[in-house]
KEGU-836099 format. One record per atom (N, C-alpha, C, O): residue in one letter; y, z negated, x negated. Coordinates in steps of 0.2 Angstrom, whole numbers, plus 5000, padded with zeros to 4 digits. Example, Ala and Ser with C-alpha at 12.3 -4.5 7.8 and 13.67 -1.06 7.14 Angstrom:
BEGIN
A497249614934
A497849614938
A498449614934
A498349584929
S498949654936
S499549644932
S500049614936
S500649604933
//
This chain:
BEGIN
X561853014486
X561452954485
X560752964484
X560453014484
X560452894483
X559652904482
X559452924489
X559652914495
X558752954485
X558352984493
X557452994488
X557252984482
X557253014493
X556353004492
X556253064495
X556653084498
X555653104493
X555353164497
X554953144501
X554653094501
X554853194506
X554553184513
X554653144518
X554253154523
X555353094518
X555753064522
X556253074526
X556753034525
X556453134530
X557153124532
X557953164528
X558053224525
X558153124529
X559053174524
X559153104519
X558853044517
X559653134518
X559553074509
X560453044511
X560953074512
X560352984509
X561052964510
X561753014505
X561653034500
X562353014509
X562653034506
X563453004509
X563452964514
X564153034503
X564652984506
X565353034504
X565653054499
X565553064512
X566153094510
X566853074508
X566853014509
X567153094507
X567653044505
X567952994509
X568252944507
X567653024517
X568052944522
X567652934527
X567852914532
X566952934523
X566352914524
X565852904519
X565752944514
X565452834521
X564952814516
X564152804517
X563652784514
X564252834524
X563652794527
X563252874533
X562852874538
X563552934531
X563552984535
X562552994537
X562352994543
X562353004532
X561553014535
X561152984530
X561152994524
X560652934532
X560552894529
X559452904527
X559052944531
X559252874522
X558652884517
X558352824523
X558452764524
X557752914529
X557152864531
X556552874527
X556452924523
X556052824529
X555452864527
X554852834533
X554752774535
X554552874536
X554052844540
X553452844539
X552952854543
X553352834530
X552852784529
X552252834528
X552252894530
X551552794524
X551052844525
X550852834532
X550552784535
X551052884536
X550852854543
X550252864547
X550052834552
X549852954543
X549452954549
X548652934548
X548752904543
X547952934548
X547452914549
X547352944539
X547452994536
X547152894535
X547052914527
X546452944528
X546252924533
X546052994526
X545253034522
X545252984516
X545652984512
X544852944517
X544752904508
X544152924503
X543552934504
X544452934499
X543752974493
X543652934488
X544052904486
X543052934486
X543052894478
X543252924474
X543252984475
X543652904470
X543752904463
X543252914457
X543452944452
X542652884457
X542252904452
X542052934451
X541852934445
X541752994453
X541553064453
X542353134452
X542853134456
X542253174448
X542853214452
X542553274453
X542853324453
X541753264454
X541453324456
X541653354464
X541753304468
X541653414466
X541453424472
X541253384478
X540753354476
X541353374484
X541053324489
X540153364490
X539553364491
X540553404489
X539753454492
X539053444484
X538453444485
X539453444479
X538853434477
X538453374476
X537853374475
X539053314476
X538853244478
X538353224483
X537953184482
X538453284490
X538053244495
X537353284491
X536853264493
X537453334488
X536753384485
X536153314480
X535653294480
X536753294477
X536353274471
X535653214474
X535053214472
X535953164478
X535253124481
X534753154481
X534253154477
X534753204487
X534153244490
X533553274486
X532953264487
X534253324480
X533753344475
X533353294469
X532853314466
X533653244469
X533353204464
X532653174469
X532153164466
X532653164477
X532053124475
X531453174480
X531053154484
X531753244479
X531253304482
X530553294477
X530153254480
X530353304472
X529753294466
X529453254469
X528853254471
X530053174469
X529453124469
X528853124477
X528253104478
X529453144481
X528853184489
X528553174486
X528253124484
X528353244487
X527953324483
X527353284480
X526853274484
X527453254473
X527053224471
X526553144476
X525953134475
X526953114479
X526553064484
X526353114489
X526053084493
X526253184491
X525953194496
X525553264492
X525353324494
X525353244487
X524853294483
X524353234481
X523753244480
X524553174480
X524253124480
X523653094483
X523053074481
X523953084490
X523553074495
X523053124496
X522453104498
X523153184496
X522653234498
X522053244491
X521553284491
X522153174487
X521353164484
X521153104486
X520653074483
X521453064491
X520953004493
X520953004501
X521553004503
X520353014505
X520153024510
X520352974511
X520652944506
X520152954520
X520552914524
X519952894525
X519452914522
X519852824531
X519252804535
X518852864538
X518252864538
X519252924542
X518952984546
X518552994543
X518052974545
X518553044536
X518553094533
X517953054531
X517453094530
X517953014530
X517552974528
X516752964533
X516152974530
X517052944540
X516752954544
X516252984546
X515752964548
X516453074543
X516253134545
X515853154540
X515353194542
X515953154535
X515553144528
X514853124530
X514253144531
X515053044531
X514353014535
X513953054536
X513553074532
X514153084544
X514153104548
X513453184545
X512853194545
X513953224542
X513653274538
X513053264535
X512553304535
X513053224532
X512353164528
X511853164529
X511353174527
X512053134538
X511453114543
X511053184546
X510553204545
X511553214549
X511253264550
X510853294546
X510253314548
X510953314540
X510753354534
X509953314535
X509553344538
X509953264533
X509453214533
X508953234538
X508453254537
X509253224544
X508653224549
X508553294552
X508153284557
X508853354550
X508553404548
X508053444545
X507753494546
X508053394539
X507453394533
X506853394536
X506353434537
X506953304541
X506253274543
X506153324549
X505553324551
X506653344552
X506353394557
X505753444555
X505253464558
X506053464548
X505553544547
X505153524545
X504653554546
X505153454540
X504353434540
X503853394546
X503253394545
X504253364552
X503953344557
X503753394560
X503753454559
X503553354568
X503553394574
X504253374578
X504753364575
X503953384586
X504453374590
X504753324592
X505253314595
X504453274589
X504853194592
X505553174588
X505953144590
X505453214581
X506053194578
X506753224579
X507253214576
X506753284586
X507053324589
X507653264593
X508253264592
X507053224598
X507453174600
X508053124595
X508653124596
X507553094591
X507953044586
X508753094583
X509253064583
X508653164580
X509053174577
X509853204583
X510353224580
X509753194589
X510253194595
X510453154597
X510953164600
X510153064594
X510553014595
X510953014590
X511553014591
X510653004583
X510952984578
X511653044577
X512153024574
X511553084578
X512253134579
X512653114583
X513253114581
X512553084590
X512753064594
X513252994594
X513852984595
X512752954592
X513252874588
X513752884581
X514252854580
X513452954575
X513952974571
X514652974574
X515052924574
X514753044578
X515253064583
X515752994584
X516252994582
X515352934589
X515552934594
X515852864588
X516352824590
X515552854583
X516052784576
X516652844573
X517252814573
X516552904571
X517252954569
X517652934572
X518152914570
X517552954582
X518052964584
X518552894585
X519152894586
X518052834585
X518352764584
X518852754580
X519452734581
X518552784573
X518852774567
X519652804566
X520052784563
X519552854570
X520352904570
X520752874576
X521352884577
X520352834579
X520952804586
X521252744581
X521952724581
X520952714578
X521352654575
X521752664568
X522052624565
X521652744566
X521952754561
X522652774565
X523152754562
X522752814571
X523052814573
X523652784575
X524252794575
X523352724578
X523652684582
X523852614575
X524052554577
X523752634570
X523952604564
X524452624561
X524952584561
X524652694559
X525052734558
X525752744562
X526352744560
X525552754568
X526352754573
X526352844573
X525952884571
X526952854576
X527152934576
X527352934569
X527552884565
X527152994569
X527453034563
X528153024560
X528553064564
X528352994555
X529152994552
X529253034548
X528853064545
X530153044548
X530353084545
X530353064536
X530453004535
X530153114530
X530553064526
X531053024525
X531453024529
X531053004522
X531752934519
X532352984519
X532752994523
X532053014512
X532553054510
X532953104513
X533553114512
X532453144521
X533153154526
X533353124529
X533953124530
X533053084530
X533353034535
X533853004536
X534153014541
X533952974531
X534452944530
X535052954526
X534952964520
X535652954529
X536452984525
X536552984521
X536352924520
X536853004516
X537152994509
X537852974510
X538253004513
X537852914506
X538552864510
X538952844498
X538652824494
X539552854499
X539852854491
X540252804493
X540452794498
X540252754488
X540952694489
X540852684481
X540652724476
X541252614482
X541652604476
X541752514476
X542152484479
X541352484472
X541352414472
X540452394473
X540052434471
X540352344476
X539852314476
X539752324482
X540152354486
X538952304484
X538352314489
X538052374490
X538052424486
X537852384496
X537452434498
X537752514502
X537352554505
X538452514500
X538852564504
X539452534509
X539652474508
X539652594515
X540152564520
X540052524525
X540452514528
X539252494526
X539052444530
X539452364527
X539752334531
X539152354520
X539152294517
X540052284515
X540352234514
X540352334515
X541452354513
X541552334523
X541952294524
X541352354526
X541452344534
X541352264535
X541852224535
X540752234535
X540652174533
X541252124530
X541552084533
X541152154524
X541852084520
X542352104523
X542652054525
X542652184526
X543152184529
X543252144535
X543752114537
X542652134538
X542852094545
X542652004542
X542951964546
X542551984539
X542251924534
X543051904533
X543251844535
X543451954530
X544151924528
X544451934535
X544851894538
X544251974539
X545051974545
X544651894548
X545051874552
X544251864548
X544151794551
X544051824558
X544051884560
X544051754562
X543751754569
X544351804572
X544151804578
X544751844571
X545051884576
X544551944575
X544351974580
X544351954570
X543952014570
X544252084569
X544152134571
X544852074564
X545252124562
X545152154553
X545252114549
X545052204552
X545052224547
X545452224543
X545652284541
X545652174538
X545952154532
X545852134527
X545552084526
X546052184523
X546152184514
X546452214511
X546852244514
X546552214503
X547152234499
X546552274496
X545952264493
X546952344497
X546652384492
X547452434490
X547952414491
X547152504486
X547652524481
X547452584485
X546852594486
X547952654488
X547952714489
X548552754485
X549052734483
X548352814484
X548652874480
X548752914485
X548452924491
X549152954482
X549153014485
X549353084482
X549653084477
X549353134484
X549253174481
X550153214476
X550253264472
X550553164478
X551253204477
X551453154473
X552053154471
X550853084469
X551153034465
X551252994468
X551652964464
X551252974474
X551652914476
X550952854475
X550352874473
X551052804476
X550452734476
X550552684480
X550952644477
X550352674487
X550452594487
X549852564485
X549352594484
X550052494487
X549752444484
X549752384488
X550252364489
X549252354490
X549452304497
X549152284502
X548652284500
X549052274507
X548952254512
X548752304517
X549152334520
X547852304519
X547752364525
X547552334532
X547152284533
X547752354536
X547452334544
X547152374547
X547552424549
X546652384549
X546252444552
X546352504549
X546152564552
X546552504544
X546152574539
X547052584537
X547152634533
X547652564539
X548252574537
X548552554534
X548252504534
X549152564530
X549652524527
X549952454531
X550452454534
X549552394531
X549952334537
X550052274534
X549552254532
X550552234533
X550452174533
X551152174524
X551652204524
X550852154521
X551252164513
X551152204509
X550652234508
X551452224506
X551352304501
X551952354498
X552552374500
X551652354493
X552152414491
X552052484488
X551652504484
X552652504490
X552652584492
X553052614482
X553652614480
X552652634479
X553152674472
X553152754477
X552752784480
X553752774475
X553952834474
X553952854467
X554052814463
X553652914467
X553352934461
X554152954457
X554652984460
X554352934449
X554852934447
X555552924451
X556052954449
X555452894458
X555952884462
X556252814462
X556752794460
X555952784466
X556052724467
X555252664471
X554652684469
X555452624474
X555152564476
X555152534484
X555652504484
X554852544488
X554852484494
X554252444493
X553652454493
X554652384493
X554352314495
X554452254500
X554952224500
X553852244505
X554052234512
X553552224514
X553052214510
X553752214520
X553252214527
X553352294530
X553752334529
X552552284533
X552352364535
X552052334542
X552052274543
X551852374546
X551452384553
X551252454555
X551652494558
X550852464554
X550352524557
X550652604552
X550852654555
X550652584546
X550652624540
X551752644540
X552052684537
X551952604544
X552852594542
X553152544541
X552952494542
X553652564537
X554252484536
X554052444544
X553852484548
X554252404544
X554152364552
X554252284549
X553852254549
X554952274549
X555152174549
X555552174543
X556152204544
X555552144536
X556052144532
X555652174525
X555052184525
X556352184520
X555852234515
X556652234511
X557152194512
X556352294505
X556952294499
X556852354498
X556252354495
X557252404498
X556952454495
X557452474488
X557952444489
X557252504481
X557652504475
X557552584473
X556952614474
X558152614470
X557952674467
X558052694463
X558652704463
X557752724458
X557952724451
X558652724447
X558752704441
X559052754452
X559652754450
X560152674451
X560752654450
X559652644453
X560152584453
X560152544461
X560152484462
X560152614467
X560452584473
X559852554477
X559252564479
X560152504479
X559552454482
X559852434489
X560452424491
X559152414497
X559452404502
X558852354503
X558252374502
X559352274505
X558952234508
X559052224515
X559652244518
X558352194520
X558852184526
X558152214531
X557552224528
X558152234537
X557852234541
X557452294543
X557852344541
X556952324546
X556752394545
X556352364554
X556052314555
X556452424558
X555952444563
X555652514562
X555952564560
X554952524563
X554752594564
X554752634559
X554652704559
X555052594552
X555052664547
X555752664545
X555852694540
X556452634550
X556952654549
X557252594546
X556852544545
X557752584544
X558152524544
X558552504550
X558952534553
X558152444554
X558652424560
X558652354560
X558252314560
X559252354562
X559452264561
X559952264558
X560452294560
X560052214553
X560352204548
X560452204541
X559852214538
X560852214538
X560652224530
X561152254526
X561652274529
X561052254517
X561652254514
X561452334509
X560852324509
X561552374507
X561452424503
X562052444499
X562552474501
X561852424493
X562252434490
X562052494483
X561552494479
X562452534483
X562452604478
X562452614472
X562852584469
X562152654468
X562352634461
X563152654459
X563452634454
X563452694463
X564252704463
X564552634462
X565052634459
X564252564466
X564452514465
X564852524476
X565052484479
X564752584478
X565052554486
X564452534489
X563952564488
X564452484494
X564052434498
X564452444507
X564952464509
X563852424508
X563852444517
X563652374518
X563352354513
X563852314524
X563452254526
X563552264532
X564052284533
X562952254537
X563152254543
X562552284547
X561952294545
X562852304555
X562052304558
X561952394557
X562352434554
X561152404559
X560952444558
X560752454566
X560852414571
X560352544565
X559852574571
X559952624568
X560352644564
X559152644571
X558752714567
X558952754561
X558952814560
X559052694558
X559152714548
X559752724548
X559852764543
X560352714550
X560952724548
X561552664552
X561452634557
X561852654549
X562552614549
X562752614554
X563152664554
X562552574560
X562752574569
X562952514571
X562452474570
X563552474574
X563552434577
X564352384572
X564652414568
X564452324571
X564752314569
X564452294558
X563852274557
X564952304554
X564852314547
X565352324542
X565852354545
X565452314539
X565852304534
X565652354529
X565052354529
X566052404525
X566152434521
X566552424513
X567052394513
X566352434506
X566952434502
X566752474495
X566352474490
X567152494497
X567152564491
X567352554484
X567652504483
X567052584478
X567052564470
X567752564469
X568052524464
X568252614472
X569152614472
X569552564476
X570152554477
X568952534478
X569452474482
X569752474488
X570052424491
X569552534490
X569752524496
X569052494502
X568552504499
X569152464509
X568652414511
X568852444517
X569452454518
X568152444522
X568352444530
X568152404533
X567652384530
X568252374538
X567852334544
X567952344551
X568452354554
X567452344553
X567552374561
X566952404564
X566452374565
X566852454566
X566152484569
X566052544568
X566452594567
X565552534567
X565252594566
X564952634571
X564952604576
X564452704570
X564052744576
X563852804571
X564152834567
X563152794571
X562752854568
X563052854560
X563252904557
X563152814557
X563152824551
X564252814548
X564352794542
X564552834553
X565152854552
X565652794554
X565452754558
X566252804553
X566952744557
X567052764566
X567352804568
X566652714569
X566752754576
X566952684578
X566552634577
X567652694583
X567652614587
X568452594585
X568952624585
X568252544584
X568952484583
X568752464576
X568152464574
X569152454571
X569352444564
X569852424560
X570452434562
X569852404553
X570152394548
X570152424543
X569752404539
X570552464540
X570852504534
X571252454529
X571752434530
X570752454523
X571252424518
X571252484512
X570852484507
X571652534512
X571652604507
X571752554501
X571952494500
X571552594496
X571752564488
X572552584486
X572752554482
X572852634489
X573552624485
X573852584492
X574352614495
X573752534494
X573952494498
X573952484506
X573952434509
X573952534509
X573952564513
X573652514520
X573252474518
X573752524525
X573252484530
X573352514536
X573952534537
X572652514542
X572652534546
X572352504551
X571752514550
X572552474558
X572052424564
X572152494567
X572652524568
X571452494568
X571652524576
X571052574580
X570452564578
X571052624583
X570552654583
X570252724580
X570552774578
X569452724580
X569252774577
X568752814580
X568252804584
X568952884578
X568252934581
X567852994576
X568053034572
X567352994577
X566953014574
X567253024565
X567353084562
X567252964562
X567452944555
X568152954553
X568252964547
X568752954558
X569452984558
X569852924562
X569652884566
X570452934561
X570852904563
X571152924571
X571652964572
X570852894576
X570852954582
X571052894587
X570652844587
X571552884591
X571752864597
X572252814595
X572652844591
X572452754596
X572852714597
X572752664591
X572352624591
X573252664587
X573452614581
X574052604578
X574452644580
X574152554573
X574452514568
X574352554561
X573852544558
X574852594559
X574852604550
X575352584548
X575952584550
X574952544542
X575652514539
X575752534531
X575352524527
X576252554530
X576152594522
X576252554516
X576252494518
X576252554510
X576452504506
X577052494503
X577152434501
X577352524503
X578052544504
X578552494510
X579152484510
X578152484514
X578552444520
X578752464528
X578952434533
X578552554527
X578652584532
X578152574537
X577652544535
X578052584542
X577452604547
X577652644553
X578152674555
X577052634556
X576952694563
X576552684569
X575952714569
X576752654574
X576352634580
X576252654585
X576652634589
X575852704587
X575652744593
X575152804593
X574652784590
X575152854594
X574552874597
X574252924590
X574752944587
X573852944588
X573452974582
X572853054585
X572553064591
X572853084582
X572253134584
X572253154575
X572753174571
X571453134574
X571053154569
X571553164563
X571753214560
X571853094562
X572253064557
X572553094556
X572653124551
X573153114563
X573753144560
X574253114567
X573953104573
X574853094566
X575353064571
X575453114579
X575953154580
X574953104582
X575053144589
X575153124596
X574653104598
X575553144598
X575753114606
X576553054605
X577153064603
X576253014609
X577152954608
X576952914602
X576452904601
X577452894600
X577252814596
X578152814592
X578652864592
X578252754588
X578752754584
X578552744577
X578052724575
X579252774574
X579152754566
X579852714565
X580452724567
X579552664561
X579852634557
X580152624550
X579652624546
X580752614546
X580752624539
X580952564537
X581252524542
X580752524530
X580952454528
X581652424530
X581752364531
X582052484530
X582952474532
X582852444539
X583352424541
X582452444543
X582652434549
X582752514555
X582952514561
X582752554553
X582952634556
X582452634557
X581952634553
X582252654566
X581752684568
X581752754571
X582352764572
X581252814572
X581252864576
X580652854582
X580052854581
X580952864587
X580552854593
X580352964598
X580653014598
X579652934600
X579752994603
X578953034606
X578453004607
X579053104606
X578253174605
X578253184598
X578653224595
X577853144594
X577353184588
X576953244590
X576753264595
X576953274585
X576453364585
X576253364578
X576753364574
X575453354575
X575253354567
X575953324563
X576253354558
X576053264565
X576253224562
X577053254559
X577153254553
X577453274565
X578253294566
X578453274572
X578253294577
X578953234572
X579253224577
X579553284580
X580053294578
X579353304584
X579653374587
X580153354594
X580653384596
X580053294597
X580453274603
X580653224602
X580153174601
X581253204602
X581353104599
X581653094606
X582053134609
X581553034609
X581752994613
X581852934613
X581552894609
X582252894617
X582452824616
X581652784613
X581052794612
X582052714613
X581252674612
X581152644616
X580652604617
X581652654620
X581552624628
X581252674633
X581152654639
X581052734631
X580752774634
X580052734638
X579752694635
X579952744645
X579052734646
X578452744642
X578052704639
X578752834643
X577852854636
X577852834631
X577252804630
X578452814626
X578752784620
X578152714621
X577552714619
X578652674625
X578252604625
X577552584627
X577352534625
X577252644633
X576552624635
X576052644628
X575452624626
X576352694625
X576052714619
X575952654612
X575552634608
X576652624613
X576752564607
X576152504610
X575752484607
X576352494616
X575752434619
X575052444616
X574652404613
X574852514619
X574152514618
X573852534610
X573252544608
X574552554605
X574252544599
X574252464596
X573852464592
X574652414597
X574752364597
X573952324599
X573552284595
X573752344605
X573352294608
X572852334604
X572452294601
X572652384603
X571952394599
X572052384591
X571552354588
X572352394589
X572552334581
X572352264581
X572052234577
X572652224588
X572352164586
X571552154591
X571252104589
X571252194596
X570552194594
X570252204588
X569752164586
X570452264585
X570052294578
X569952214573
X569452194569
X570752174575
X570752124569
X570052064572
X569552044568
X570152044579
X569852014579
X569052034581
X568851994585
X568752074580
X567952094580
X567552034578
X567651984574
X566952044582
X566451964578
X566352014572
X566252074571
X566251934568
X565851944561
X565151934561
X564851884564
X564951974556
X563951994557
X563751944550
X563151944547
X564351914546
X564151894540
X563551844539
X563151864534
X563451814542
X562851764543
X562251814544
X561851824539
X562251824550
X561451884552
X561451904545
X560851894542
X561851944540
X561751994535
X561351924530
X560751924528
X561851874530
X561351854525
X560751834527
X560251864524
X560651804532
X559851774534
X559351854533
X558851864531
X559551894536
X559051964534
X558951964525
X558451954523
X559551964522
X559351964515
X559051914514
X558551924510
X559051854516
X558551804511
X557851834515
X557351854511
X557851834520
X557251874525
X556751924521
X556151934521
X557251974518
X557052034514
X556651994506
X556152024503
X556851964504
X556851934498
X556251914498
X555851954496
X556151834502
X555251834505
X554951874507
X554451854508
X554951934510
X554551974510
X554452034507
X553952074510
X554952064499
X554852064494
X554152024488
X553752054484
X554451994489
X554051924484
X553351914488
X552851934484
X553051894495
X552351914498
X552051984498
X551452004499
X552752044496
X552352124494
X552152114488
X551552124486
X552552074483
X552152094475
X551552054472
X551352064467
X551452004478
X550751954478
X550151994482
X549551984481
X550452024485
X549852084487
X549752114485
X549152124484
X550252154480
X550352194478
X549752194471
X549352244469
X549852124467
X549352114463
X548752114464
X548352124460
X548552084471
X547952054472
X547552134473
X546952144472
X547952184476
X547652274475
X547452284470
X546952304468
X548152254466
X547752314460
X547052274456
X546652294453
X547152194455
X546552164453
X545852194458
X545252194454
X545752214465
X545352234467
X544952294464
X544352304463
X545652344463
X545352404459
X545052384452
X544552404451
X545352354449
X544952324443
X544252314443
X543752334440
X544152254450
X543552264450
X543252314454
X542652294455
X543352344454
X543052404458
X543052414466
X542652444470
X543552374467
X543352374474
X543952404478
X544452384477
X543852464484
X544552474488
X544852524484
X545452524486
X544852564482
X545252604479
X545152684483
X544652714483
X545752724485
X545552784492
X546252824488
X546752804485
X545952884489
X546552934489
X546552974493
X546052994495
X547052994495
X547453034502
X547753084498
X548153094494
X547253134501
X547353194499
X547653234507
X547853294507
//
């Protein structure tokens, strides 16, 4: 049967079994790496290109500044002036101008060092550039990086304060969903393409199937109906491109609990299932006529039933792995019975039919045939899961668009590498 890569075992259907290991998939399930798409350069040279682009313009602002003096430097200049100045008159005075020229040096001084405390305390500590400073951050869409994508994501999740949006992820084996994310995962509506395989379309929770869905596969075979955890559990109908169909309940991806069976030759089961197989109490309707109530083990004909042939003949009593074993009787349309010990289906010991063993055997195939007949039926649940799967189908492909117009506009789009 169809199957998908990376999921599990792939449905398959032996000849007296349809349902033996069945197509999981758990989903992109674990934490995405999301990358832009606009670049296919390197991540290393990407974070390179920034830096080096606005290294020059530094360089150039700080060769700049070193031709326009500050208030200091300014200062000190004065400063040098004055002195020179009253130097001069020193050499052409006497001694008094000694005095004068130790104050005027002394209030130069004492205005510089003014002028650098408030230059200082203008300035602040020393900052880093821009340019290391701060991270080099890549997105895809509008604003100013992952601050202002963080923003509208919590803007749409509304006052819960959950991160909600449709965006579009890849991956590297061709798969794409498309749909619905909740905190950075696959959650809410969305759909899953298998790359030239098939389609899920559903409901997801924490990057898996989780509530009702549809999955389709290229060849034809399609399952509606219920999914937990990645698996199919619940209810639900799958039907194959061979044209055989399973209806009935589910656990952990495979055909468990009560369901119906019916095969493209026509032949149809009803009864229970376990792990994929005929296990329990049931109904055989064989395609060349044939019928069987009664009990089953691990996909076989195993313990206490009712065969009825199409011919007219039958056989009531004990069974081991579809063949006549232990007491029971046979009957032919004339009315001639053989009573007795069956062994692989010979009567090896015939006894009355009045025998004990004989009869306690005939009772307890009698009584589990008409269990088998009367089992509850699941037909209701099956359908309410398939209309269930249908709308949640139909809100994946609404999601499903509103992704990929996102990518259009540029916005949201990650691959999972």
């Amino acid at each position: 049967m169809d199957g998908h890569g990376g999921g599990g075992g792939k449905l398959t259907r032996t000849p007296s079994s349809l349902l033996r290991s069945p197509t999981v998939r758990a989903g992109p399930g674990g934490a995405a790496s999301f990358h832009a798409l606009d670049d296919p350069e390197p991540d290393d040279k990407k974070a390179q290109a920034p830096l080096l682009g606005s290294k020059p313009r530094a360089l150039l602002r700080q060769a700049h500044h070193r031709l326009r003096p500050g208030p200091a430097q300014s200062a000190l200049l004065l400063l040098l002036l004055l002195v020179l100045a009253l130097a001069a008159l020193l050499l052409r005075g006497g001694g008094h101008h000694l005095a004068l020229l130790a104050a005027a040096a002394g209030l130069a001084l004492a205005a510089a060092a003014a002028v650098a405390r408030r230059t200082r305390s203008a300035r602040g500590p020393r900052a880093r550039p821009a340019a290391l400073a701060a991270s080099v951050q890549w997105f895809i869409g509008e604003g100013d990086g992952e601050e202002v994508q963080q923003q509208q994501r919590e803007k749409k999740g509304g006052r819960r304060g959950v991160e909600v949006w449709e965006g579009v992820e890849f991956y590297s084996n061709g798969d794409r969903y498309e749909g619905e994310f909740h905190g950075g995962r696959c959650s809410g509506s969305g759909v899953y393409s298998f790359f030239g395989k098939g389609k899920y379309e559903g409901d997801w929770v924490d990057g898996k199937y989780d509530g009702h869905g549809v999955e389709s596969w290229a060849r034809g075979s399609r399952y509606r109906g219920q999914y937990r955890q990645g698996l199919r559990h619940g209810h639900g109908v799958y039907r194959f491109y061979s044209g055989d169909c399973y209806a009935g309940e589910w656990a952990g991806g495979q055909s468990h609990g009560i369901g119906a069976q019916t095969c493209s030759d026509g032949s149809t089961y009803a009864g229970e299932f376990k792990g994929g197989v005929k296990h329990g109490l049931g109904c055989y309707h064989f395609r060349n006529g044939d019928r069987y109530a009664g009990e089953y083990f691990a996909d076989k004909i195993h313990g206490f039933g009712v065969y009825s042939f199409a011919n007219g003949h039958s056989y009531e009593g004990s069974w081991h792995e579809g063949k006549k074993q232990g007491f029971g009787m046979y009957a032919f349309r004339n009315g001639d019975e053989r009573a007795g010990e069956w062994d692989s289906g010979i009567l090896k010991n015939s006894l009355p039919l009045s025998d004990p063993a004989v009869q306690r055997a005939l009772q307890a195939a009698r009584r589990a045939a008409d269990c088998a007949f009367h089992l509850p039926r699941v037909e209701e649940q099956v359908n309410k899961a398939v209309m269930a799967a249908n709308r949640a189908a139909t809100a994946a492909r609404v999601a499903a668009i509103k992704a990929v117009q996102n990518r259009i506009d540029g916005k949201l789009c990650f691959i999972n590498v």
